[in-house]
N, C-alpha and C positions, 0 to 999 in steps of 0.2 A: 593757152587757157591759164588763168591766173584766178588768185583769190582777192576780193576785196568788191568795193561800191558796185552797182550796176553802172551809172554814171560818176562824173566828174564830181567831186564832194567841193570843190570849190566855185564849179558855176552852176551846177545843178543842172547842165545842160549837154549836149554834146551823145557822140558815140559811146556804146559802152565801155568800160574801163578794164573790167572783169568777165567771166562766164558765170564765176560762182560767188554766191555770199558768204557772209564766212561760217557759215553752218552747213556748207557745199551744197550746197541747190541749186540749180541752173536757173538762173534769171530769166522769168518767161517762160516759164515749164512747171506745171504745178507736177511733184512728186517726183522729181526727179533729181537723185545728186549722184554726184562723181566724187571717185575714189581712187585717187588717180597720180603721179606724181608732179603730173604737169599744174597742178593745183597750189603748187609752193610757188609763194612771190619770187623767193630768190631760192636757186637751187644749189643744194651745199657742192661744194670742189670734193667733200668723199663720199663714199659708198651710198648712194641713195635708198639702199635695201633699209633698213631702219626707220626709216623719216618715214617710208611708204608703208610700212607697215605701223605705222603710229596713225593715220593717214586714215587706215582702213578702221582699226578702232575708236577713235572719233567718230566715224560714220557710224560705225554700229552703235554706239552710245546714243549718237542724235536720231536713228532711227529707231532705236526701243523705246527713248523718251517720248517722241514723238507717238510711237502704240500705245506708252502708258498713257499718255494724257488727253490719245480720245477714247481707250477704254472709259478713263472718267469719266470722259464727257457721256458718254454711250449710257454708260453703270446708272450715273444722275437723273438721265433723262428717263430711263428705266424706270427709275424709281418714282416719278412723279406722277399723281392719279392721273386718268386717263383726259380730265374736264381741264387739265393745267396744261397739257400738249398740245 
């Protein structure tokens, strides 16, 4: 499992490259990402504990961002008289 394009960025064609985007979301799975350390392009020669848990906080950052910005959407839509929905 790696991170980076779904496909080949140079023919725009071919098998997939990656699993994940680089905001970890599994390519072809809505809602779904990995948190994981198999997720690093290149994996360091030391202690992997650190990297993975750097790893796991990006994810949670991307996924509260992600609640906060359909709460807005949610809030907005709320907001708008009933004749405008």
């Amino acid at each position: 499992m790696k991170i980076g394009p779904g496909i080949d960025p140079q023919t725009q064609l071919g098998p997939l490259v990656s699993v994940v985007d680089p905001l970890l979301r599994v390519h072809g799975v809505d809602g779904l990402r990995v948190a994981h350390a198999s997720v690093m392009p290149t994996i360091t020669t030391g202690n992997t504990n650190a990297p993975s848990i750097m790893i796991g906080e990006r994810v949670a950052d991307f996924v509260s961002g992600d609640a906060a910005s359909l709460s807005q959407v949610l809030n907005s839509v709320a907001a708008q008289p009933a004749e405008e929905q």
